[in-house]
C-alpha positions in Angstrom: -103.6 -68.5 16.9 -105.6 -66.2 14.7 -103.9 -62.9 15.5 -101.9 -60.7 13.8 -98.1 -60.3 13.8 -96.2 -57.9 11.8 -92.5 -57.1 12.4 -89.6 -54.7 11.1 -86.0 -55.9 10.7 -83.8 -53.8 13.3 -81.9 -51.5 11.2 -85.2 -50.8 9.2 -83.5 -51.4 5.5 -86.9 -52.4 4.2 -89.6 -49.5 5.1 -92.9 -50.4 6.5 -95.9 -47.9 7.7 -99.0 -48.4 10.1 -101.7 -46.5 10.5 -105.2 -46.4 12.1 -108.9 -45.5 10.6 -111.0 -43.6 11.7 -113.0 -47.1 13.3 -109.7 -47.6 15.3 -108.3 -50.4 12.8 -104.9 -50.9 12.3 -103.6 -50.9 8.7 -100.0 -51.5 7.3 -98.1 -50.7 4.3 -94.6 -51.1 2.7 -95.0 -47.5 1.1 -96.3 -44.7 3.1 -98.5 -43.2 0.0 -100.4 -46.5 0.2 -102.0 -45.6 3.6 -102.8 -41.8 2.4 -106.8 -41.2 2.9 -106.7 -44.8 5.1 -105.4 -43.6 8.5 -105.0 -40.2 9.4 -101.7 -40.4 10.5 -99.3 -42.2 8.6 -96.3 -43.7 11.1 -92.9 -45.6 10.1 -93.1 -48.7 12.0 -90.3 -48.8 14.3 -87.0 -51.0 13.4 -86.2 -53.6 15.7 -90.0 -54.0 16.7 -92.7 -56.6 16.2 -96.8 -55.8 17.0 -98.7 -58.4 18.5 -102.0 -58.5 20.0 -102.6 -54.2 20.0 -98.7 -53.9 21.4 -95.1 -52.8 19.5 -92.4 -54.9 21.1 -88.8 -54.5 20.6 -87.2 -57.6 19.8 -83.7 -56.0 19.1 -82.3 -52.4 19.2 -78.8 -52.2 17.8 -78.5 -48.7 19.1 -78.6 -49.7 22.6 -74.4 -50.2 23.5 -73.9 -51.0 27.1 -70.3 -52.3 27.4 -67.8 -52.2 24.7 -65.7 -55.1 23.8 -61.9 -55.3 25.3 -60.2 -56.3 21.7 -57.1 -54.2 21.0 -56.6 -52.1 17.6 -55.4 -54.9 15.6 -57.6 -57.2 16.2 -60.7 -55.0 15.8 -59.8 -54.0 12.2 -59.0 -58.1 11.6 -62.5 -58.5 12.6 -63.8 -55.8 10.5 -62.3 -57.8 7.7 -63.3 -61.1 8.1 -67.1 -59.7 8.9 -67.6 -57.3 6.3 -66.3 -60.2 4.0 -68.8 -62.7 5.3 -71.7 -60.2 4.8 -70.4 -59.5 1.0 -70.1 -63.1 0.5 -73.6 -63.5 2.5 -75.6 -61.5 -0.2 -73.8 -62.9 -3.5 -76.4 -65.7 -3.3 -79.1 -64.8 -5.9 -81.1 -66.0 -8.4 -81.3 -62.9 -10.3 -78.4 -61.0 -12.1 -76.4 -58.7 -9.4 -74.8 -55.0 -10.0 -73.1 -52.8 -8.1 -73.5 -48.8 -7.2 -69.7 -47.5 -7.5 -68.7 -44.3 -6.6 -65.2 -44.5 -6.1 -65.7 -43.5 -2.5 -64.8 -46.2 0.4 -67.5 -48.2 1.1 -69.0 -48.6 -2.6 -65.7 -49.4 -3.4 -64.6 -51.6 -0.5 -68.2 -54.0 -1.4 -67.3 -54.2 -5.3 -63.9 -55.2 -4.5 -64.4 -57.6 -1.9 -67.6 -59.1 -4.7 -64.8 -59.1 -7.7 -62.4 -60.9 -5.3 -65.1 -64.0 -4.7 -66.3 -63.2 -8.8 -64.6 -65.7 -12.1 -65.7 -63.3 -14.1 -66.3 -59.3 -13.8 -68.8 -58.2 -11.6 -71.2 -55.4 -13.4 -70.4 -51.9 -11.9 -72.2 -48.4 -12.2 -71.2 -44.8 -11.4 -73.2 -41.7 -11.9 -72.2 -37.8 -12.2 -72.9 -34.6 -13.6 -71.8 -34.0 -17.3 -69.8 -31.1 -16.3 -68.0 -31.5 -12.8 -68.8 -35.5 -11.3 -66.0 -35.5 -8.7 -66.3 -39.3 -8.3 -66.5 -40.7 -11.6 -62.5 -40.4 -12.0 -62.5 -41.9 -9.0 -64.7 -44.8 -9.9 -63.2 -45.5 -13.2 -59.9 -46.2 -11.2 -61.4 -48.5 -8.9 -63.5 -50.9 -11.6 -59.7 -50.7 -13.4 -57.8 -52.2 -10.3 -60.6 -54.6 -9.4 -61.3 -55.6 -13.5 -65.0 -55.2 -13.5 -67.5 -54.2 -16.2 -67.7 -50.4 -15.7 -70.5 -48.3 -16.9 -71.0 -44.2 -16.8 -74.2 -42.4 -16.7 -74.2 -38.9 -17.2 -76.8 -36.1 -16.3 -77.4 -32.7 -16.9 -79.0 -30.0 -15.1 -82.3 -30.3 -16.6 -81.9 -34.5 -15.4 -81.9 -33.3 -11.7 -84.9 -30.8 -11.8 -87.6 -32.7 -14.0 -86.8 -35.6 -11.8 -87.3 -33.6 -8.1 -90.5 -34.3 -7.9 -90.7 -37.9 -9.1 -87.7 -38.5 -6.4 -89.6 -37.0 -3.6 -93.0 -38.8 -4.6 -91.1 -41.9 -4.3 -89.2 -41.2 -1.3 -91.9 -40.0 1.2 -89.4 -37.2 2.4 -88.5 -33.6 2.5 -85.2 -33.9 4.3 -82.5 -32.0 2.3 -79.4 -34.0 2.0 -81.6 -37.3 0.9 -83.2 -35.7 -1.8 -80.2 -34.3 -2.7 -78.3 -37.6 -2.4 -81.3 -39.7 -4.1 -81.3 -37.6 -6.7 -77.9 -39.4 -8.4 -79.3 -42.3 -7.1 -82.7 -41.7 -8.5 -81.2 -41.8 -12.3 -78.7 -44.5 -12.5 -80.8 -46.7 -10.8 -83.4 -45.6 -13.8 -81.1 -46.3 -15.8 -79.4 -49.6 -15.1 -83.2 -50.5 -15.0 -83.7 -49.8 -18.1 -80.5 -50.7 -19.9 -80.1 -54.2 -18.3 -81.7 -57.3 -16.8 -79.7 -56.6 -13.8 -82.2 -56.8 -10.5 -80.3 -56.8 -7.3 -78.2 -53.9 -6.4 -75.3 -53.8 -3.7 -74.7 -50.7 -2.2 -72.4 -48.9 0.6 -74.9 -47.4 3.3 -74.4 -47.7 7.0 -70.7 -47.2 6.7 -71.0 -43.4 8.0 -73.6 -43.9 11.0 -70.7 -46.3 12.9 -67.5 -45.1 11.3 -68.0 -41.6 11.6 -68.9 -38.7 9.0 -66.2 -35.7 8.3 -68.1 -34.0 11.2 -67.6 -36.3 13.5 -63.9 -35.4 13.5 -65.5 -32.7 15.7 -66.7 -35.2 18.9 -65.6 -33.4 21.7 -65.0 -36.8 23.3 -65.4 -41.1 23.0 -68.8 -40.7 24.6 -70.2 -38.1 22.4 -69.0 -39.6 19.4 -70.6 -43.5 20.6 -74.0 -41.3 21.4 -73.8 -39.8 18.0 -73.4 -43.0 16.2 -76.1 -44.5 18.3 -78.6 -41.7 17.4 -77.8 -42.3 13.4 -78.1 -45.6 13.3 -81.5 -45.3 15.2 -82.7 -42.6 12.7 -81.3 -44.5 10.0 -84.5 -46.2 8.4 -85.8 -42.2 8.0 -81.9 -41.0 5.6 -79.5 -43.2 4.2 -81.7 -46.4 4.2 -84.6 -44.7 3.2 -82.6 -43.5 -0.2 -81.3 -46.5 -0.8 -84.1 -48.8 -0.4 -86.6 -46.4 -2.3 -84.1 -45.3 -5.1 -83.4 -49.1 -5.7 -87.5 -50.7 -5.5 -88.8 -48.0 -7.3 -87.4 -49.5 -10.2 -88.0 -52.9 -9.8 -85.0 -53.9 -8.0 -83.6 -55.4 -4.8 -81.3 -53.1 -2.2 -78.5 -55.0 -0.5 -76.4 -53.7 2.3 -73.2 -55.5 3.5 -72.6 -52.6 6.0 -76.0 -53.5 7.1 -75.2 -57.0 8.4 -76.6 -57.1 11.9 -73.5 -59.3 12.8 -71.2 -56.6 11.3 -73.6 -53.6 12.8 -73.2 -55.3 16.3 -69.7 -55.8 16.5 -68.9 -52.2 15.2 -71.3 -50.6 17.4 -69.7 -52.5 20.4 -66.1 -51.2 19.2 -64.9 -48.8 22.2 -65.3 -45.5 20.6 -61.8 -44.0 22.1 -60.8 -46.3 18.7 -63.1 -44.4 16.5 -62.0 -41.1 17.6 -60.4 -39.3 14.5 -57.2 -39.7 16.4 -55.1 -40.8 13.2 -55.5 -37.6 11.0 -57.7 -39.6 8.8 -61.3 -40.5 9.6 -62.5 -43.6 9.4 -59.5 -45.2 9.9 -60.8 -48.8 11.1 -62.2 -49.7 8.4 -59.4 -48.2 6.0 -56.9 -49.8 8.3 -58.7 -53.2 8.0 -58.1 -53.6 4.3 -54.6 -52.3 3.9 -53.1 -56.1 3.4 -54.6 -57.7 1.1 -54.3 -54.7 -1.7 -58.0 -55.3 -2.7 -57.9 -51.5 -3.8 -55.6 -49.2 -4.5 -54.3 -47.6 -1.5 -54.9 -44.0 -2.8 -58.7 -45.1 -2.8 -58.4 -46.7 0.7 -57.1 -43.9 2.1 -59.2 -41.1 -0.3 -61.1 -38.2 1.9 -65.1 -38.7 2.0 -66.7 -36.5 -0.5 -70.4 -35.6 0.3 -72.5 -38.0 -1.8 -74.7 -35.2 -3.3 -71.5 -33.3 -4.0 -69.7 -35.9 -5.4 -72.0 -36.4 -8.5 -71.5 -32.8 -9.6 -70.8 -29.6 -6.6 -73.5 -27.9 -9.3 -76.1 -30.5 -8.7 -76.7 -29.0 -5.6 -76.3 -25.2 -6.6 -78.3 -25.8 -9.5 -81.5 -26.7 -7.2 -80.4 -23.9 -5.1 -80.9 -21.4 -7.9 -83.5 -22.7 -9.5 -85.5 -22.5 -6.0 -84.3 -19.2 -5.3 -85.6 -17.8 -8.8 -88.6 -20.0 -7.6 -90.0 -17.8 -4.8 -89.7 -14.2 -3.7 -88.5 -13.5 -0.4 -91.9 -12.6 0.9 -93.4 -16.3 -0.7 -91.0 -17.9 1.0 -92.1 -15.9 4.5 -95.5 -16.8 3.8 -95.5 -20.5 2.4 -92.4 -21.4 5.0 -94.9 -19.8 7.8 -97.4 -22.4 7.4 -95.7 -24.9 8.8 -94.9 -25.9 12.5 -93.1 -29.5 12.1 -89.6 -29.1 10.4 -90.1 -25.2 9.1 -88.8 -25.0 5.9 -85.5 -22.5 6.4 -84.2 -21.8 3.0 -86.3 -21.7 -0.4 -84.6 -25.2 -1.4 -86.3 -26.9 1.4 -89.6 -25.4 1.1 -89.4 -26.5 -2.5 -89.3 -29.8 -1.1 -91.4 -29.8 1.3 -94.5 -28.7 -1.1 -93.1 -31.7 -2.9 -93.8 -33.2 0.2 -97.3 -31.9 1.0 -98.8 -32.3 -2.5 -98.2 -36.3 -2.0 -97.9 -36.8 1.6 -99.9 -33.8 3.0 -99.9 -33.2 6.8 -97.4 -36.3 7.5 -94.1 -34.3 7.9 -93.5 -36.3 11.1 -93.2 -39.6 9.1 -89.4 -37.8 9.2 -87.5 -36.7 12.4 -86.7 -33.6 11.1 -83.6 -32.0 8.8 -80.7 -34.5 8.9 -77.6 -32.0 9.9 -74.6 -32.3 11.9 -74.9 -32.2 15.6 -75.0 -28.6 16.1 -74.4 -28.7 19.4 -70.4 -29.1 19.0 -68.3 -26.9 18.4 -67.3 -26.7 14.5 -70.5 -27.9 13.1 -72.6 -25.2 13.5 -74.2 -25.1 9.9 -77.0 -24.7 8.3 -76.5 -26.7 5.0 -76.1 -30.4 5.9 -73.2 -31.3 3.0 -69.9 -31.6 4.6 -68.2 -29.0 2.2 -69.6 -26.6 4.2 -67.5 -28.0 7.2 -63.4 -26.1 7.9 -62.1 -30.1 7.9 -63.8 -30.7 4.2 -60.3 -30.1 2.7 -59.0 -32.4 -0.2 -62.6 -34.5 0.2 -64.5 -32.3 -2.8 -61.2 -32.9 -5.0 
């Protein structure tokens, strides 16, 4: 027909930019740095969309819930099952070799064990943490134990997590807080599996949290709020968790997979009526623990284990160590001054404006390629923090432990 089309899949797992010169063309790009000096504005290109003919046209929005479906509690979590085990099973089939990020958590663990249970032989799986204090690695070396795979352990020290900041955020495109922070581990092991294996497909654990609930959504006030919570994250998805993922992953020559991704799984969650989601049960996430109790594919310590904040869970001094090292960084009045400059997603503690010059040196004036800070909805009651890791929450409890 000699026109253009160019689409986005609906979740936005695979990042795509557009932009326009200053003639009015339209140019696109897989990484946003690629359209830097091209178009003066460089835009994500929305999920769900397709742009034909001058026009974006949404062919699917998985945020948009109408009605919820009538099943009862039992036979939710037996569909949770029997779909999360058909998009595992869906993204075994590969030419290249497969790994696994593991980090003894739920959903990382939940996709290796459901891959080992389809697998004759042991499935390849990778943890990360800090030298001194990695929360999850115990946690991980338990799981690859029960399940029998072929566990590896990277460690990293201090001076790891600052000489790579700036790489990370250069290859990220971002200056939002908890995704740096949570690349960061990311960042490294998937540097490292790179360059200690032939492994070139990664599955991973995202898009659990958006649906299922984070620790602060123990605080909904009610269904709705929690449903329009979960809508808005997996909207803003492609600009957080995916955007880690996907970047930490292809920047070293790999492929991301996401099982929690699979629209067919996404759908039916999303459609789940949320009074079911509710932290009703004194554990969060319930469903999806719930769902796997029978068939003892993990142990049930990890199936029931309290969410640790990602960046936490590779070291809590990962976090404090950037914190330090940006406070020794600027004065109080540099970070006035430099913080000042901005109008888009003000940098409000010297950790963010470090990475927002990050930001600027590569991506300068496109702060609006990212919403703004990911942080829990600050409009309920109990969530009204200004650090975006769930330790700082009262309900954290036994999940940094």
């Amino acid at each position: 027909t000699d026109s253009l089309i160019a689409a986005r899949d609906p979740i936005g797992i695979r990042p795509m930019f557009y932009g326009y010169d200053k003639e009015g063309y339209i140019y696109f790009a897989s990484e946003a740095r690629n359209l830097i000096g091209i178009a003066e504005k460089v835009i994500p290109f929305p999920p769900g969309y397709y742009y034909h003919n001058g026009q974006f046209v949404c062919y699917r929005d998985m945020s948009d819930v109408r009605s919820y479906s009538s099943d009862t509690l039992e036979t939710i979590c037996t569909n949770i099952h029997d779909l999360l085990i058909e998009g595992v099973d869906k993204r075994l089939d590969s030419d290249a070799k497969i790994g696994y990020l593991l980090s003894g958590g739920l959903d990382s663990s939940l996709v290796c064990a459901i891959a080992q249970s389809r697998s004759n032989v042991p499935i390849e799986t990778f943890a990360i943490g800090m030298s001194e204090d990695a929360i999850d690695l115990k946690y991980a070396r338990e799981v690859a134990e029960y399940i029998g795979s072929h566990h590896h352990e990277i460690l990293i020290t201090e001076k790891d997590v600052l000489d790579s900041l700036e790489e990370v955020v250069a290859a990220l495109g971002t200056y939002d807080i908890t995704t740096i922070r949570a690349s960061i581990g990311m960042y490294l092991i998937c540097r490292a599996i790179h360059q200690t294996s032939d492994i070139r497909v990664l599955l991973t654990g995202e898009i659990s949290d958006e649906m299922f609930g984070y620790k602060y959504t123990d605080f909904a006030p009610d269904a709705l709020a929690f449903q329009k919570e979960a809508e808005k994250r997996i909207r803003e998805i492609y600009m957080y968790d995916v955007l880690r993922a996907d970047r930490c992953i292809a920047s070293h020559s790999m492929e991301a997979r996401v099982p929690f991704g699979d629209l067919k799984f996404v759908d039916y969650v999303m459609h789940i009526d949320p009074q079911y989601k509710l932290n009703t049960y004194g554990k969060g996430k319930y469903l999806l623990r719930h769902a796997f109790v029978k068939d003892h594919l993990l142990p049930y310590s990890i199936l029931m284990r309290e969410k640790a904040a990602f960046s936490d869970a590779v070291g809590h001094s990962m976090a404090d160590s950037i914190k330090e090292y940006a406070e020794s960084y600027y004065t109080d009045e540099q970070f006035e001054m430099l913080s000042g400059k901005y109008d888009h997603a003000r940098p409000y503690t010297k950790e963010s404006l470090l990475y927002r010059e990050l930001f600027e040196k590569y991506y300068p004036g496109q702060s609006e390629m990212v919403k703004d800070f990911w942080l829990p909805n600050q409009e309920w009651e109990g969530c009204h923090v200004s650090d975006p890791s769930a330790r700082y929450l009262s309900n954290y409890g036994e999940s940094g432990v």
